[in-house]
Backbone as CSV, one residue per row, in Angstrom:
resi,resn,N_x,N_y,N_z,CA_x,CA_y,CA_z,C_x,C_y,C_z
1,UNK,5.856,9.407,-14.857,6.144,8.150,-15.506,7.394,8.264,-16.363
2,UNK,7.613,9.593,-17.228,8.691,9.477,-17.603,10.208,9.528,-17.073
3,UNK,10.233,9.823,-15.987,11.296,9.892,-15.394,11.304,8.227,-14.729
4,UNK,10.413,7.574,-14.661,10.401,6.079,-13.856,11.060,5.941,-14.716
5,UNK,10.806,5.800,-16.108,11.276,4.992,-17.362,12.371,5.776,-17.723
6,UNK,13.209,6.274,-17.740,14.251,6.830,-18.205,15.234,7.807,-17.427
7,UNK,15.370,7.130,-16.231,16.383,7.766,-15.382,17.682,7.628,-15.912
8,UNK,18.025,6.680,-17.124,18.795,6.894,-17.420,19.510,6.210,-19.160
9,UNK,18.331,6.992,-19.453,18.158,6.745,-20.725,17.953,8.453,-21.731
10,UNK,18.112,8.992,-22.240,17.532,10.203,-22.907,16.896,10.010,-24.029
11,UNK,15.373,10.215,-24.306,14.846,9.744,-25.070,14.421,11.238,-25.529
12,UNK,14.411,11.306,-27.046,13.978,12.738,-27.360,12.921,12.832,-26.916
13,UNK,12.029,13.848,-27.270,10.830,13.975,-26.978,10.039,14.213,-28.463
14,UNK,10.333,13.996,-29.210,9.292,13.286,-30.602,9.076,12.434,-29.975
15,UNK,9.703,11.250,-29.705,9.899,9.808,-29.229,8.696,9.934,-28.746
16,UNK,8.756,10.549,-27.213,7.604,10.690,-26.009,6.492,10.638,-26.752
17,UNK,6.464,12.023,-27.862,5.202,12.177,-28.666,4.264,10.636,-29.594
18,UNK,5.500,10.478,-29.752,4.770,9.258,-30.592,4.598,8.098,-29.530
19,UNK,4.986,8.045,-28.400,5.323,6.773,-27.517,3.479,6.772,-27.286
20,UNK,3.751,7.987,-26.318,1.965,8.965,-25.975,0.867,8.419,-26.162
21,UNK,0.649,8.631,-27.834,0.245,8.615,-28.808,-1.001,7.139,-28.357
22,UNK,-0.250,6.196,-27.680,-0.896,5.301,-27.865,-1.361,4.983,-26.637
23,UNK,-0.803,5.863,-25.802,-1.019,5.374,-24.018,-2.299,6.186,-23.810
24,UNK,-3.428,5.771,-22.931,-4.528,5.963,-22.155,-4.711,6.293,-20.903
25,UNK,-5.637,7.321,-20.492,-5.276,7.053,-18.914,-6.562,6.360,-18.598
26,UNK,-5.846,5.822,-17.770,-7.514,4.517,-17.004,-7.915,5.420,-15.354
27,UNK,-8.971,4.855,-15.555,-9.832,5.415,-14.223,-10.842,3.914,-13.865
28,UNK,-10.098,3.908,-12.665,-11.406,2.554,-12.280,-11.709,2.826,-10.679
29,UNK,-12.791,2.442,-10.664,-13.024,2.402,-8.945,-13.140,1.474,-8.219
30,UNK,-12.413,1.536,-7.044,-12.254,0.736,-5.996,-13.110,-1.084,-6.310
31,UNK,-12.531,-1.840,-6.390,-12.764,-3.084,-6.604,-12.946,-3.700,-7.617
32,UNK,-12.298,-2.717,-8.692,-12.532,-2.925,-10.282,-11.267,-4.008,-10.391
33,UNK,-11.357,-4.719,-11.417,-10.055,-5.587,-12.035,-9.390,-4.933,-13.269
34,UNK,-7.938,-4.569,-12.914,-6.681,-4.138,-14.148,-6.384,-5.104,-15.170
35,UNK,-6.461,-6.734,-14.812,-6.489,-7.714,-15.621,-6.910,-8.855,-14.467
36,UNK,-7.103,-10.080,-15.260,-7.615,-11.298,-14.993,-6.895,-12.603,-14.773
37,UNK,-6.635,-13.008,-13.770,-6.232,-14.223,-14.528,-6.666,-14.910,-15.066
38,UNK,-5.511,-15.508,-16.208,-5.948,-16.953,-17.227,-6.268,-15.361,-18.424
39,UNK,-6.271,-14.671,-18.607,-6.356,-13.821,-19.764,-5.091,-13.202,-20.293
40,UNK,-5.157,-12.459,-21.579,-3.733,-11.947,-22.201,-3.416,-10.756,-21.056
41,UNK,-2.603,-10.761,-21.464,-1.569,-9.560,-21.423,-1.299,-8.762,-22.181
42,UNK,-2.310,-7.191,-22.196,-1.934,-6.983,-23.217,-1.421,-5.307,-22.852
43,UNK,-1.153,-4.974,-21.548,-0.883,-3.782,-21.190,-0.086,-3.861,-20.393
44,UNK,0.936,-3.022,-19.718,1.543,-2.323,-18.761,1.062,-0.933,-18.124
45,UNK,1.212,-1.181,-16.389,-0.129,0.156,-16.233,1.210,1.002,-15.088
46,UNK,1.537,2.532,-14.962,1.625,2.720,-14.683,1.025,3.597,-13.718
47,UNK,0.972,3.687,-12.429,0.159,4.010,-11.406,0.165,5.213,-10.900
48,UNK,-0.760,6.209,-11.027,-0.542,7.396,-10.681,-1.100,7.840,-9.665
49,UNK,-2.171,6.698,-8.947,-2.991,7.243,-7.845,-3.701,5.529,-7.344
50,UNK,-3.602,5.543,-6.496,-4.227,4.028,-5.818,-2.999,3.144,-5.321
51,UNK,-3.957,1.543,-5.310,-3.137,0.780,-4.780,-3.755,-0.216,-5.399
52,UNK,-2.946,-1.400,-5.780,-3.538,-2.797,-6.296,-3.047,-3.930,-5.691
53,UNK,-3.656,-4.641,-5.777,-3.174,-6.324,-5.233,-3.311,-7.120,-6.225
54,UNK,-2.202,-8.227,-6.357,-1.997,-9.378,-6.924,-2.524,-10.024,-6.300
55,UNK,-3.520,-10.904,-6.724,-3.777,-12.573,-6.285,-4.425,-13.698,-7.319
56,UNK,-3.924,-14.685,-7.034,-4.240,-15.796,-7.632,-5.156,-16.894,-6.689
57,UNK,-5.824,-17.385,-7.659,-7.079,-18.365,-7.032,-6.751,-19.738,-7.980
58,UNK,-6.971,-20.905,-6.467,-7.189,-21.970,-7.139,-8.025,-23.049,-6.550
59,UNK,-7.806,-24.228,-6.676,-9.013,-24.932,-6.504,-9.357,-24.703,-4.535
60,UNK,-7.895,-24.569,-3.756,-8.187,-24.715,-2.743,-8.145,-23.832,-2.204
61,UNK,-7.351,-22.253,-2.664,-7.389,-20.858,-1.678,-7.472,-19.902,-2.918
62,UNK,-6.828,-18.492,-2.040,-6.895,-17.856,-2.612,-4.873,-17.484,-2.192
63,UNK,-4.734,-16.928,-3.001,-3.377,-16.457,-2.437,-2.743,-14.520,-2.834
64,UNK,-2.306,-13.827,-1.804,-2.135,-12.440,-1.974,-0.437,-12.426,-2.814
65,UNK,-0.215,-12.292,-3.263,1.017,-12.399,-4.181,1.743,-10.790,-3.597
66,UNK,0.996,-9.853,-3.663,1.534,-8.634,-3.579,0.817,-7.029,-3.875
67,UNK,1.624,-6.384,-3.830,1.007,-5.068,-3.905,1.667,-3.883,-4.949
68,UNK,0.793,-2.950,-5.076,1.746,-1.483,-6.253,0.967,-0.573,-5.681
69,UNK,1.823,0.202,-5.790,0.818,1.333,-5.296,1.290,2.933,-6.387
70,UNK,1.318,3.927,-6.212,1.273,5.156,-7.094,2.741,5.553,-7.268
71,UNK,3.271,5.455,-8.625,4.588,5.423,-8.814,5.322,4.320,-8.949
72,UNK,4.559,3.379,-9.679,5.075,2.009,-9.608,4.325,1.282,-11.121
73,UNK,4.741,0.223,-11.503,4.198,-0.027,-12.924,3.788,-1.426,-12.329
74,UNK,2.740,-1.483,-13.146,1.668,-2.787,-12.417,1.295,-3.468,-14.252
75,UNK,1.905,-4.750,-13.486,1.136,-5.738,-14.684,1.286,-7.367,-13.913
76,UNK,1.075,-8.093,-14.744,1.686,-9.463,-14.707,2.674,-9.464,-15.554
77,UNK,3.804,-9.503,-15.087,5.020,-9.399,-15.794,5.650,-10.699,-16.202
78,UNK,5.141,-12.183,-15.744,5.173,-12.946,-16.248,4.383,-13.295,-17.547
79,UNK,3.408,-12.820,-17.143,2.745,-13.401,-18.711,2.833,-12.234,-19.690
80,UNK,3.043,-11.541,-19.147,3.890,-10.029,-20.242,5.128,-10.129,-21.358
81,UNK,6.095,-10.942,-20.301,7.443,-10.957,-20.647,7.182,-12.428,-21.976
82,UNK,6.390,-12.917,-21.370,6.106,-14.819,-21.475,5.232,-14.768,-22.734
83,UNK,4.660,-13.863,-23.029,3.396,-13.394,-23.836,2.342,-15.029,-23.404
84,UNK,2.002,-15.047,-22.640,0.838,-15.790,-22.105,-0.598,-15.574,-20.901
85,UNK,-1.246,-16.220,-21.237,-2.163,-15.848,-20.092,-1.728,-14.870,-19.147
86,UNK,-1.999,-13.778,-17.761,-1.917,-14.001,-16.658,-2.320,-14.849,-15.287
87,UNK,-1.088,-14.891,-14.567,-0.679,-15.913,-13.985,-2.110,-15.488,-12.442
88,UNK,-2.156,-14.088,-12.328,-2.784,-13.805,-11.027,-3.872,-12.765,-11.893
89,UNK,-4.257,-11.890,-10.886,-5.350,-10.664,-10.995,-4.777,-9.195,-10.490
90,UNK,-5.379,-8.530,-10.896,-4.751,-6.994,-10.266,-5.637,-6.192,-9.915
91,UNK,-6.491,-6.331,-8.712,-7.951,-5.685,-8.289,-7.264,-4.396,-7.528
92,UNK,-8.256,-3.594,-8.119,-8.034,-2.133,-7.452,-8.393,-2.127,-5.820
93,UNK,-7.689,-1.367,-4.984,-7.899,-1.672,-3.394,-8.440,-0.500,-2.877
94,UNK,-8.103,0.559,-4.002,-8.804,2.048,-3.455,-8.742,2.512,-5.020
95,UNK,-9.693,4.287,-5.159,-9.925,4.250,-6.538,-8.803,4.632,-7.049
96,UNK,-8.346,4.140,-8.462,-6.827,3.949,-9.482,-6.644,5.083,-10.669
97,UNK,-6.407,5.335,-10.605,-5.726,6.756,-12.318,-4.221,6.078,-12.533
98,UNK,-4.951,5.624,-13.883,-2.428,5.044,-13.965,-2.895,5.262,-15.432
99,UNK,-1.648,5.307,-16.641,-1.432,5.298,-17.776,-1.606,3.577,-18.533
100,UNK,-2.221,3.366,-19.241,-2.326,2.019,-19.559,-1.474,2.154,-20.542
101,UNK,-0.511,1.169,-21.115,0.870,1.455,-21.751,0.589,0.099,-22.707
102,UNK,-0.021,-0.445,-24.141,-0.061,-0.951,-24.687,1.055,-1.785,-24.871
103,UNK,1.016,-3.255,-25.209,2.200,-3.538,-25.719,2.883,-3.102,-27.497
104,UNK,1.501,-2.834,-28.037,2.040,-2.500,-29.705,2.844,-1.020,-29.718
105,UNK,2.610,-0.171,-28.006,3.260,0.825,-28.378,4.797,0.714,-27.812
106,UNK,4.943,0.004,-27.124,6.885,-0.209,-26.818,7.300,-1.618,-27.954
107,UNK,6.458,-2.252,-28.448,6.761,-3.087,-30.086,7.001,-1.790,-31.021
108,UNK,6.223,-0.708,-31.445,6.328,-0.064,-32.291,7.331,1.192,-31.961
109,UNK,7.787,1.554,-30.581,9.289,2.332,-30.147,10.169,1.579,-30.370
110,UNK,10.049,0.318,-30.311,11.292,-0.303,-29.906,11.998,-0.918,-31.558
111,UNK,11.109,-0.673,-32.895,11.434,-0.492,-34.166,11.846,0.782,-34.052
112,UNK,11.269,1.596,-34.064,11.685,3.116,-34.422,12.990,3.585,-33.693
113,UNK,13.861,3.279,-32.348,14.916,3.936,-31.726,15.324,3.240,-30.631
114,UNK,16.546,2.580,-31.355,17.390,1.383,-30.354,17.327,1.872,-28.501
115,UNK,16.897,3.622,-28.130,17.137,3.731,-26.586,16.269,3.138,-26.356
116,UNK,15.058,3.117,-26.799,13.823,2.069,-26.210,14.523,0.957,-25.430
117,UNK,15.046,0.472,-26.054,15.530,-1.248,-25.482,16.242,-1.538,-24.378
118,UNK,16.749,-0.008,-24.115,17.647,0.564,-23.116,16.875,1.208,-21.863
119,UNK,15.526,1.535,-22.286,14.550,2.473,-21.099,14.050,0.882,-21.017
120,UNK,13.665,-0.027,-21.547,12.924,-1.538,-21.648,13.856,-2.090,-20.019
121,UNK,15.123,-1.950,-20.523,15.820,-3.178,-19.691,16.072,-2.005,-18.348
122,UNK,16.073,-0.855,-18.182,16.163,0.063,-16.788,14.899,-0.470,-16.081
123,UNK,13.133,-0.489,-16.919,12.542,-1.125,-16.136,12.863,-2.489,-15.937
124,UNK,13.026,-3.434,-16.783,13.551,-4.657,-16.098,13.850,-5.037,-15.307
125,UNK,15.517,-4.156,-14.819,16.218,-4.531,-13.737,15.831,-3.863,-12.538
126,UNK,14.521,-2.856,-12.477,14.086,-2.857,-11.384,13.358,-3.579,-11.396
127,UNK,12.378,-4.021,-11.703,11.754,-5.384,-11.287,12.384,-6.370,-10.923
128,UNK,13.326,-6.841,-11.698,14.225,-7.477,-10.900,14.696,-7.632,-9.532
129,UNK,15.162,-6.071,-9.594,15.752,-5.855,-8.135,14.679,-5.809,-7.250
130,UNK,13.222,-5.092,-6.819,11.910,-5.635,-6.349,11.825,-7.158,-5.993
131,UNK,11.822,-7.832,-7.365,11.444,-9.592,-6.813,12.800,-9.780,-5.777
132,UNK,13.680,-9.760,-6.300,14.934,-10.245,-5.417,14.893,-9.761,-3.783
133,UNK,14.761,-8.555,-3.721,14.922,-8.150,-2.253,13.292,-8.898,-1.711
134,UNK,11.635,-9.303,-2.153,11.021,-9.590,-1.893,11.161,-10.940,-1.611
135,UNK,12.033,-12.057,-2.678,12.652,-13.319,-1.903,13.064,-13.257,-1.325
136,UNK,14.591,-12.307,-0.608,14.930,-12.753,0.595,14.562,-12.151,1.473
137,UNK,13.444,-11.048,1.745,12.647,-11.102,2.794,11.876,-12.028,3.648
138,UNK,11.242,-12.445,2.262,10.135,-14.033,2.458,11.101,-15.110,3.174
139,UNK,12.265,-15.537,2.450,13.182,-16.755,2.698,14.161,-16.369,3.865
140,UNK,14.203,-15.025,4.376,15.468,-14.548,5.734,14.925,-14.293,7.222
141,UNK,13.465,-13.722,6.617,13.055,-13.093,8.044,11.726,-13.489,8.034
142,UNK,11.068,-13.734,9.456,10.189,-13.733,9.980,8.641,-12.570,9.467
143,UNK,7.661,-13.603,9.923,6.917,-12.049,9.693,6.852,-10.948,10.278
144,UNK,7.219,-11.310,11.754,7.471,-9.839,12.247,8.344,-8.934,11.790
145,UNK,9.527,-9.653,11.868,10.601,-8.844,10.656,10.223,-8.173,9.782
146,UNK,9.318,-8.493,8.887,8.603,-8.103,7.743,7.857,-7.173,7.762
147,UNK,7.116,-7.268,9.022,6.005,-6.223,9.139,7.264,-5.003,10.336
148,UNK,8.352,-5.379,10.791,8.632,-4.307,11.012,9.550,-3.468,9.915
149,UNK,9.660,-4.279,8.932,10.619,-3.644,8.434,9.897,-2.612,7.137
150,UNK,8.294,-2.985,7.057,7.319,-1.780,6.635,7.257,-0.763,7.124
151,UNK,7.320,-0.901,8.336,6.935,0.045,9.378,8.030,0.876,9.243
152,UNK,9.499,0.483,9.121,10.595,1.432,9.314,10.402,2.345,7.979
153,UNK,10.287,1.289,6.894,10.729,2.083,5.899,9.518,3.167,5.158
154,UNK,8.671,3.008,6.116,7.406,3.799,5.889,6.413,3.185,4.555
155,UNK,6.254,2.266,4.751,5.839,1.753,3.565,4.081,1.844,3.515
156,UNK,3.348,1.887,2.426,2.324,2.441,2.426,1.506,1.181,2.527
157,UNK,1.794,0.090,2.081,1.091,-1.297,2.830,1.023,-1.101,4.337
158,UNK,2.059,-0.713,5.128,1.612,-0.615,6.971,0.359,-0.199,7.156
159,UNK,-0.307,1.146,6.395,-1.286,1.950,6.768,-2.426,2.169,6.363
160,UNK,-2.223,1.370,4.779,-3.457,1.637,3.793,-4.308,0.312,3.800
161,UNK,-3.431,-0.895,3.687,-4.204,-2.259,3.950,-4.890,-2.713,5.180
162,UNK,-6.090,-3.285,4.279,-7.227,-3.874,5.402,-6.138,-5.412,6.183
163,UNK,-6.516,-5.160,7.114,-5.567,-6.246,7.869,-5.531,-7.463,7.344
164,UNK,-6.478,-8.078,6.596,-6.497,-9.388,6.216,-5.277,-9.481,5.333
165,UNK,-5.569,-8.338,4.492,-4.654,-8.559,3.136,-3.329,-8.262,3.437
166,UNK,-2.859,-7.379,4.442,-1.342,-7.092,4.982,-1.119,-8.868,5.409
167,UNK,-2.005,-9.107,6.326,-1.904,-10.609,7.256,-1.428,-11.589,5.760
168,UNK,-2.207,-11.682,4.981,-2.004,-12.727,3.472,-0.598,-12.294,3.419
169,UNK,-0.732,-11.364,3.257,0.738,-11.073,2.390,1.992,-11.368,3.132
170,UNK,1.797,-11.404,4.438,2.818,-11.471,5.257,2.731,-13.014,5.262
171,UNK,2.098,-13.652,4.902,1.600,-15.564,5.133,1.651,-15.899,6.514
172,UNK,0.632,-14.440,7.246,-0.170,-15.341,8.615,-1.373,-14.791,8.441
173,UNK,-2.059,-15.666,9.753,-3.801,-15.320,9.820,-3.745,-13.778,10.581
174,UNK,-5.020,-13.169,10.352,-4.886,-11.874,10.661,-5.081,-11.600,12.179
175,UNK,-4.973,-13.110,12.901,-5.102,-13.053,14.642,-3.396,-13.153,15.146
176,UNK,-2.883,-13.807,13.897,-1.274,-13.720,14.396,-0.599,-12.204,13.940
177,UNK,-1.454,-11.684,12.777,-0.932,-10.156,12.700,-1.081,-9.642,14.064
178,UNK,-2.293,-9.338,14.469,-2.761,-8.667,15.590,-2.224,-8.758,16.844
179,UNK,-1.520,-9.672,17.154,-0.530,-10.535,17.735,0.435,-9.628,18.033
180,UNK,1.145,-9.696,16.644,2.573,-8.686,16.328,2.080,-7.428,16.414
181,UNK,1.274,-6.984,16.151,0.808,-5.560,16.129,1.328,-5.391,17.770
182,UNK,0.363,-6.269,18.817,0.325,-5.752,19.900,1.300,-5.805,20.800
183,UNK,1.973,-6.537,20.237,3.557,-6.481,21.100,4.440,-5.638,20.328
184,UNK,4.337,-4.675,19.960,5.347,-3.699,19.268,5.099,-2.771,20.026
């Protein structure tokens, strides 16, 4: 985790010590919830083992928003950034070990040593860069496109997801996945 957060930042390591200090490691099993929607935000989880899915529910579906898997920081980053409710859910898909990362403890780094703000905005702009290349996937290419372009880049959604939820995510039914599957 520390190297996610500070590839290019140098943060002493008192810092770390006190950052630490406040972080947890979580353990949940398979079908547990990381957060809720319509509830606060009151963590950032970095992922050290599993896989999670985003989805949101409403009156008429359900919808798969997305995925994290180990080596990746999982929250609702809208209602994080937004300090409001979350917008979706973050159900565990297999069993999870990640660091739960308080918000009072990057409020209380980010008084103590201006690099904070600097390791803050490195994660930022990867998230950033994540949503962006995930719009113009959605808005350029096809789902086959999509699902081949998992496949190239070895992506751990190709192999680990139950077909429905690859199928959601791709926004077809899991008879038009199967479809594409079989003509490849």
């Amino acid at each position: 985790m520390r190297r996610a957060m500070t590839s290019a930042v140098a943060v002493p390591d008192s810092e770390w010590r006190l950052f630490f200090a406040d972080v947890q490691l979580l353990e949940c099993e398979k079908g547990s919830t990381l957060f809720a929607q319509g509830q606060p935000v009151e963590c950032v989880f970095f992922l050290l083992q599993g896989m999670v899915r985003y989805f949101a529910v409403d009156a008429r579906r359900e919808v798969t928003f997305g995925f994290d898997y180990e080596g990746l920081f999982c929250s609702d980053f809208e209602g994080w950034f937004g300090r409001k409710p979350a917008a979706k859910t973050a159900e565990a898909l297999e069993d999870i070990r990640a660091f739960a990362l308080p918000r009072h403890a990057f409020e209380e780094a980010f008084a103590r040593d201006l690099r904070w703000d600097r390791v803050a905005r490195v994660i930022q702009e990867s998230l950033l860069q994540r949503l962006a290349d995930k719009e113009r996937r959605i808005r350029m290419l096809t789902a086959k496109q999509r699902y081949l372009l998992l496949l190239e880049q070895g992506s751990p959604l190709a192999t680990r997801l139950p077909q429905y939820h690859l199928a959601s995510y791709l926004g077809v039914t899991p008879e038009t996945l199967s479809r594409i599957r079989s003509r490849i």
